[in-house]
C-alpha positions as CSV (number, residue, x, y, z in Angstrom):
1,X,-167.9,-30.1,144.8
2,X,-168.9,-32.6,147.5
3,X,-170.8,-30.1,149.6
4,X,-173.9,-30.9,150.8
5,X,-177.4,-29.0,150.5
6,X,-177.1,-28.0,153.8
7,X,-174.0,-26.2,153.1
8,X,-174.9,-24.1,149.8
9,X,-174.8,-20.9,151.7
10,X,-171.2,-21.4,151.9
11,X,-171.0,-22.0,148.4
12,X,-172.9,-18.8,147.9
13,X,-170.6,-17.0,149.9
14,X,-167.8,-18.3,148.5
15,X,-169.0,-17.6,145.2
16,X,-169.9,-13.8,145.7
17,X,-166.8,-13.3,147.6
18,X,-165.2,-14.0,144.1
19,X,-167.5,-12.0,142.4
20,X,-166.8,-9.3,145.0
21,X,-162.7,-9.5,144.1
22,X,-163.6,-9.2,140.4
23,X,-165.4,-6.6,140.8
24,X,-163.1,-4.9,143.1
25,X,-160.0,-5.2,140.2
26,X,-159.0,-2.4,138.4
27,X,-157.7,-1.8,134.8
28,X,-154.2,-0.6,134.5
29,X,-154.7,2.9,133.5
30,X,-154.0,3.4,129.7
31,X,-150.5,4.9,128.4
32,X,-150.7,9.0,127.8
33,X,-147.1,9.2,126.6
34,X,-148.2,9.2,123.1
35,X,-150.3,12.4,124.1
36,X,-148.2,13.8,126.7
37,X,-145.2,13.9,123.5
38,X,-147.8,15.0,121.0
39,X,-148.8,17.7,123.3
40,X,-145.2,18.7,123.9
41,X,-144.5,18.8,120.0
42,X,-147.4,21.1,119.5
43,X,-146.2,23.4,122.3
44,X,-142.5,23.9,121.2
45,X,-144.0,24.8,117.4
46,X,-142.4,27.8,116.1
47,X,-145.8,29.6,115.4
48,X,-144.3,32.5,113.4
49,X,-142.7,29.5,110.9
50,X,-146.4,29.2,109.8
51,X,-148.4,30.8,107.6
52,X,-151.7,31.2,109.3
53,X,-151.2,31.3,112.9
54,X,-154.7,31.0,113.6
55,X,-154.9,28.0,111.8
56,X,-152.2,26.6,114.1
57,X,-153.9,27.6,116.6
58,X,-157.5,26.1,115.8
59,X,-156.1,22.8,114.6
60,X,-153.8,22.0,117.4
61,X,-155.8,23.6,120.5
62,X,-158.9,21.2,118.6
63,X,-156.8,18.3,118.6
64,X,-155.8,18.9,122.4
65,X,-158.9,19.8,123.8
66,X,-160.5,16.6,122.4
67,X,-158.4,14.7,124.4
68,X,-160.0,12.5,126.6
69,X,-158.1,11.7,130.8
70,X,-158.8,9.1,132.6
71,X,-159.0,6.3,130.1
72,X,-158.1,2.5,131.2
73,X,-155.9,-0.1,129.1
74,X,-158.8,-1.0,127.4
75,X,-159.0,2.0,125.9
76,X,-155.4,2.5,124.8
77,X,-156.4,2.1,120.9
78,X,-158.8,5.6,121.5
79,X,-155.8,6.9,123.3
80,X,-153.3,6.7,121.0
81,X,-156.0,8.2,118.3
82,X,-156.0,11.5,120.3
83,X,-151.9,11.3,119.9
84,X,-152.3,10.7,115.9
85,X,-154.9,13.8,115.7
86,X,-152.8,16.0,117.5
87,X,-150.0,15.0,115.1
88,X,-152.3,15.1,111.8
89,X,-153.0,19.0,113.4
90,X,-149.7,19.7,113.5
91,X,-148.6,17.6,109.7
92,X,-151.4,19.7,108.1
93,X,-149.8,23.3,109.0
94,X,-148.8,24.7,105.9
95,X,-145.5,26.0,106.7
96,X,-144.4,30.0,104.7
97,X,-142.8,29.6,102.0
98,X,-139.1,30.7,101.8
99,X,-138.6,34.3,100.3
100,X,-135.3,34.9,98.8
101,X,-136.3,38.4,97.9
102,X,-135.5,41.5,99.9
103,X,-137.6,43.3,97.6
104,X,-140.5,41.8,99.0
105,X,-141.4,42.1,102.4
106,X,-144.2,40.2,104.5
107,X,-146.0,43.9,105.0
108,X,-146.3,44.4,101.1
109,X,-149.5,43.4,99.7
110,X,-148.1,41.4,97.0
111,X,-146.2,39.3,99.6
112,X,-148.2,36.0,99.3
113,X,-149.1,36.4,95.9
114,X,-145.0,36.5,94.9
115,X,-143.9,33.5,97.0
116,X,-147.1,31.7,95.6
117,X,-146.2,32.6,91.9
118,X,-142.8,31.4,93.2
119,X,-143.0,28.4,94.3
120,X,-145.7,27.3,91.5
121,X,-142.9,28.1,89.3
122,X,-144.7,30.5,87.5
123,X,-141.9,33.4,87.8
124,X,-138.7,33.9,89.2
125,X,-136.8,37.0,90.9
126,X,-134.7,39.0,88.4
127,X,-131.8,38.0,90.6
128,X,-131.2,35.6,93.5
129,X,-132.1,38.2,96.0
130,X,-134.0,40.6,94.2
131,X,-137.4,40.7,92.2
132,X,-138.1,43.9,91.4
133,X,-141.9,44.0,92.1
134,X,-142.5,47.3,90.7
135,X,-140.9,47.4,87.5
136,X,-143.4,46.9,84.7
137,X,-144.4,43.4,82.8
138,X,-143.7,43.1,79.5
139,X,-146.0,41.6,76.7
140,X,-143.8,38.8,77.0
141,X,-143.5,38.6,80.6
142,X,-147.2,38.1,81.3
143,X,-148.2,36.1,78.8
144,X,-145.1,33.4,79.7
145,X,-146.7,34.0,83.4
146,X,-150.5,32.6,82.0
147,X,-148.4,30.1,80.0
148,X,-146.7,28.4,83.0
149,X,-149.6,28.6,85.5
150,X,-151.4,26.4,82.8
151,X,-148.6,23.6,83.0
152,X,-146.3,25.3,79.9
153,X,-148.4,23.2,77.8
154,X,-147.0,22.8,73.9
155,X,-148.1,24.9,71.3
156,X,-149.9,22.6,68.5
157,X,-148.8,25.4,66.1
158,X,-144.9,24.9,64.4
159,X,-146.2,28.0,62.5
160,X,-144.7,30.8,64.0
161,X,-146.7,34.0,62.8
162,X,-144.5,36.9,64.5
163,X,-141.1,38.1,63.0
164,X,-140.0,39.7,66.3
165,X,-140.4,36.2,68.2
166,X,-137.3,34.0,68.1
167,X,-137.1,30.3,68.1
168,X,-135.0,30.3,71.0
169,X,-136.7,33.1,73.3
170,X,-137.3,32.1,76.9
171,X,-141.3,33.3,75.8
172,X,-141.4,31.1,72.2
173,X,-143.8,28.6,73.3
174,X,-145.8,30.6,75.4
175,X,-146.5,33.3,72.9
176,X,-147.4,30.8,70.1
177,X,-150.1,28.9,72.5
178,X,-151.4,31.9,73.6
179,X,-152.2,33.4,69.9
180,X,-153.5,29.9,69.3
181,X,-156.0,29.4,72.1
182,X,-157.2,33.4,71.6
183,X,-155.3,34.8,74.5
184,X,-153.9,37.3,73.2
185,X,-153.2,38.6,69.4
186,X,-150.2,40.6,68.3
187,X,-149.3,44.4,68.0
188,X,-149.9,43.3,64.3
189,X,-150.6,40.5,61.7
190,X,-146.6,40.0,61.8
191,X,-145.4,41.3,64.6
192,X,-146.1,40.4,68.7
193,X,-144.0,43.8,70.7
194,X,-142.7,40.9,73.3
195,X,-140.9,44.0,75.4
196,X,-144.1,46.7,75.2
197,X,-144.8,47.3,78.6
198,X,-148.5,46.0,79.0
C-alpha cells in the first residue's frame, strides 16, 4: 500500500514470489502406521487356524495390494480406510471350528460336515472325545437330527400316537413333529421302532 504506479512491478514481484513459496510447500506426508500394523497383523496370521486358506489368502493379499503409498495428510481419512479393509479381511476369516473328536480327522470326508452338525447343535459326539462316525443312525437318531436343524420346533400334537415312544425320551418332540408335518410315519399305526437302524 502506498506504492506508486511506477513501482507495480515490484508489487508483482513481490506478489509471485509469494505465490512461488506457496507453491513450493509441501504437505506433511500422511500417517501409514495404521497400515504398516494392519499389514503386520495379517502377516503373523496363523493360516492353518483357518478354514479356507485360500480365502485368507485372497481377502488379505486384496486388501494389501489396494493399498495406496505416497499419500499426503490430506489424504489420511483414505489412508486409514486401507488399514480398516485390511482389518475387515482379516475379521471376516472364518476361523475351523474346534473338534473334540479323535474319531474324526480333517482327512475324513465327513470332517466338515461333523464339526458343522456340531457346532449348529444338531448332534453331539457319543462321548467327549469320541463320536463314533461309523456306527449306524437310529430311527430316532435321524429324525431328532432333522428336528434340531429346523430350530427343535414344538410339536402342535399332545397326542402321542406310538406306544414305544416315552414322554421323557431325548427324541419325544422330535418324533411327534415329524409324524405330524409327514416326515416320517411309524413302523406301524402304534408303534415308531426309535432304535431300528435306518
Amino acid at each position: 500500500e502506498g506504492k506508486k504506479v511506477t513501482e507495480q512491478s515490484e508489487v508483482d514481484a513481490m506478489a509471485k514470489a509469494i505465490e512461488d513459496a506457496v507453491a513450493a510447500l509441501e504437505y506433511k506426508n500422511a500417517d501409514y502406521s495404521k497400515v504398516e500394523e494392519a499389514i503386520a497383523e495379517a502377516e503373523a496370521l496363523e493360516r492353518d487356524l483357518y478354514k479356507d486358506l485360500t480365502a485368507v489368502d485372497a481377502a488379505v493379499d486384496a486388501a494389501v495390494a489396494a493399498v495406496v503409498r505416497g499419500k499426503d495428510i490430506t489424504e489420511q481419512a483414505a489412508v486409514d480406510a486401507m488399514a480398516t479393509a485390511i482389518i475387515d479381511a482379516i475379521g471376516n476369516l472364518i476361523p475351523k471350528p474346534e473338534n473334540p473328536f479323535e474319531d474324526v480327522l480333517e482327512e475324513h470326508f465327513f470332517y466338515d460336515p461333523v464339526l458343522w452338525a456340531l457346532d449348529m447343535e444338531i448332534t453331539e459326539g457319543t462321548s467327549e472325545t469320541t463320536f463314533e462316525p461309523f456306527a449306524e443312525c437310529t430311527r430316532a437318531n435321524v429324525v431328532t437330527f432333522l428336528w434340531r436343524a429346523n430350530g427343535c420346533p414344538e410339536p402342535e400334537t399332545v397326542e402321542n400316537p406310538f406306544v414305544d415312544i416315552a414322554e421323557d425320551a431325548y427324541y419325544y418332540k422330535a418324533i411327534l413333529w415329524a409324524a405330524e408335518k409327514g416326515i416320517t410315519d411309524g413302523t406301524s399305526e402304534t408303534e415308531f421302532s426309535p432304535n431300528k437302524d435306518c
